[in-house]
Residue, then its C-alpha position, 0 to 999 in steps of 0.5 A: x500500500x502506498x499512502x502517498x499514492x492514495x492520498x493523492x488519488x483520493x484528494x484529486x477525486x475531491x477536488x474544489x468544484x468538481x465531482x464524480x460521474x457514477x456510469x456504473x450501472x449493470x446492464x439490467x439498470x440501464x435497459x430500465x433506463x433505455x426502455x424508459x426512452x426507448x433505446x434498445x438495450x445493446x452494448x453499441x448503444x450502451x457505449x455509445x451513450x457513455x461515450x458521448x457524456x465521455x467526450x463532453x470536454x467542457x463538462x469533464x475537464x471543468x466538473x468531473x474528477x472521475x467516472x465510475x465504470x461498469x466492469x463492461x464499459x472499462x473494458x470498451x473502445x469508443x467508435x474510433x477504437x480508443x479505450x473508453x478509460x483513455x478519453x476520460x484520462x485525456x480529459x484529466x479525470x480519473x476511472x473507477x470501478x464498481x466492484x461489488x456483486x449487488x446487494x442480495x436477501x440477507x439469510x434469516x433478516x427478512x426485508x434487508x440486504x447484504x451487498x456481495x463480492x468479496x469472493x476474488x476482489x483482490x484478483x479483480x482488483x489487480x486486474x483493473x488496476x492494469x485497466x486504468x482504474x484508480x478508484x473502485x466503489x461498493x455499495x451497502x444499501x440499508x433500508x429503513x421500514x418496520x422493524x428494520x435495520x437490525x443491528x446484525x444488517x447493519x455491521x454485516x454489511x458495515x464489515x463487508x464495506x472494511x473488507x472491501x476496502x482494504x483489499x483496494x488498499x492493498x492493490x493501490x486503489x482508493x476505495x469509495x465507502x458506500x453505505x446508502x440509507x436508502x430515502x424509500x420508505x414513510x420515515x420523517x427525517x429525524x429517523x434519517x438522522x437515526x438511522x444514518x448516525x447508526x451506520x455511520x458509526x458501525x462503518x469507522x469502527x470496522x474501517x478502523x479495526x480493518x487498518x484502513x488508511x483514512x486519508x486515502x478513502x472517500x465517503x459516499x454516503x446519502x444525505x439526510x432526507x425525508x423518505x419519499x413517501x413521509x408527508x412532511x419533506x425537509x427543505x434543504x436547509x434542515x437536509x443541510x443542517x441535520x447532514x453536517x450534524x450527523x458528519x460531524x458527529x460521525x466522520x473522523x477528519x482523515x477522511x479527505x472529502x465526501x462526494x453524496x449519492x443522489x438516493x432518488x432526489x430529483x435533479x435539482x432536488x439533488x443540487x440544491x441540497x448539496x449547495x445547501x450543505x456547502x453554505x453551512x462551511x467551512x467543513x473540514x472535508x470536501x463536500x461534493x457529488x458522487x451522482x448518477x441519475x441526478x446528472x443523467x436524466x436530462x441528456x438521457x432523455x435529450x439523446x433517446x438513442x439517435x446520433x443527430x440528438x448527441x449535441x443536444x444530450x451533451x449540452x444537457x450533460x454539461x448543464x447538469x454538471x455545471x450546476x452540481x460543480x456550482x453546489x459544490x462550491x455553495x455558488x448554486x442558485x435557482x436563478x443561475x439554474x433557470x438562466x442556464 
């Protein structure tokens, strides 16, 4: 393990106004999303539809700092052959890899899920490494309902996350820490916050009895949110207010930034909290966007699979990271939004 060489990645993933584009999804989330545009789900149109957010130049060299990859995509060439992972360097962003097997029913914990995949990570992660990829992420979902999370689904899950972790370390990548408190259910956001802050701390007690090197880490965690179906929705200034309450509480300052999921906000919804959060500074980490819907969406829908709408879905592409790398320095506002 080469701290320095971790430290560095991991800085260079947080930096000042920039944040990370998750184009991770597996095949059978992305032909949801292109049945919803209606693009057949092949392996021609799944390149091509990252390769034009890939070669948004604007986009990716002013707000991106590094993509997430699907195991297919790191090894794709674009349409003129150059590996996929080539142009994402050529625009001075950084490729990583999604390397878990998905969250699946945890034995005897009916409701909850433990994420898979550590069976051959250190072979898979050597191999990426050869790849191009400099970062990997894992993602630990932990839903919140009647009765549940249980303290057993939380720390397996949390340990999964330590192992995972410090076998990137060990192969020289800088390891995304996902733990997702997923915003499904009725809960209100004080039940968040519960939630959040219990896995949270269950999360640094393994990482740390794991000998993670902190500094070489990045987290990805969600925001505290309201669930979707509560009738009374947080503003962003309480979603801002109870987040940096519950980071403050629970994340040691070694950790050199924290880059949210969007968990199912809205596009705006998404940018808007972010920027939120980032009026409450200075915070001592780095405070960004790890987003995935939240920045496909709309050039998703611009492009709707034809080749003449291209310019179209990368000027949608740009928008959205613009906006999000505005949230990320606190300069967002609802005008500059609407002006854009």
């Amino acid at each position: 393990m080469n701290h320095d060489h971790l430290a560095k990645i991991a800085a260079a993933m947080v930096a000042h106004g920039k944040g990370i584009l998750a184009a991770d999804e597996s095949a059978g989330t992305i032909k949801k999303r292109f049945d919803a545009i209606g693009v057949a789900n092949t392996e021609t149109n799944r390149r091509d539809y990252r390769e034009f957010m890939f070669r948004t130049n604007e986009a990716m060299r002013k707000y991106i700092s590094g993509v997430i990859l699907f195991d297919e995509t790191i090894r794709q060439t674009a349409r003129d052959n150059t590996p996929l992972v080539k142009i994402i360097e050529a625009a001075g962003a950084l490729p990583g890899i999604k390397v878990d097997a998905g969250a699946k029913p945890m034995a005897l914990r009916p409701g909850e899920t433990l994420t898979e995949g550590l069976d051959g990570l250190s072979q898979r992660l050597e191999d990426y490494f050869k790849l191009g990829a400099r970062f990997a992420k894992w993602r630990a979902v932990i839903d919140i309902g009647n009765g549940i999370p249980t303290g057993a689904c939380i720390r397996a899950n949390a340990h999964a996350l330590a192992r995972y972790a410090a076998a990137c370390q060990a192969a020289n990548i800088v390891p995304i820490v996902e733990p997702e408190v997923l915003m499904d259910g009725a809960h209100d956001i004080a039940r968040c916050y519960e939630v959040s802050q219990a896995v949270l701390t269950a999360v640094f007690a393994e990482l740390y009895e794991a000998g993670i090197f902190l500094e070489g880490t990045v987290l990805k965690p969600n925001m505290v949110v309201s669930g979707k179906k509560c009738p009374q929705q947080a503003k962003p200034e309480q979603v801002a207010q109870q987040t940096v309450r519950l980071f403050k509480n629970c994340v040691p300052l070694a950790v050199p930034g924290i880059a949210f999921l969007s968990g199912g906000q809205s596009d705006v919804e998404a940018t808007a909290n972010l920027d939120a959060i980032n009026r409450l500074g200075p915070l001592p980490w780095t405070i960004t966007f790890s987003y995935g819907r939240a920045l496909q969406a709309a050039p998703q829908m611009a492009w709707s699979g034809e080749e003449r709408n291209i310019a179209a879905a990368q000027k949608a592409f740009l928008h959205r990271a613009k906006m999000n790398g505005l949230a990320a320095t606190g300069s967002w506002t609802a005008a500059v939004e609407a002006a854009a």
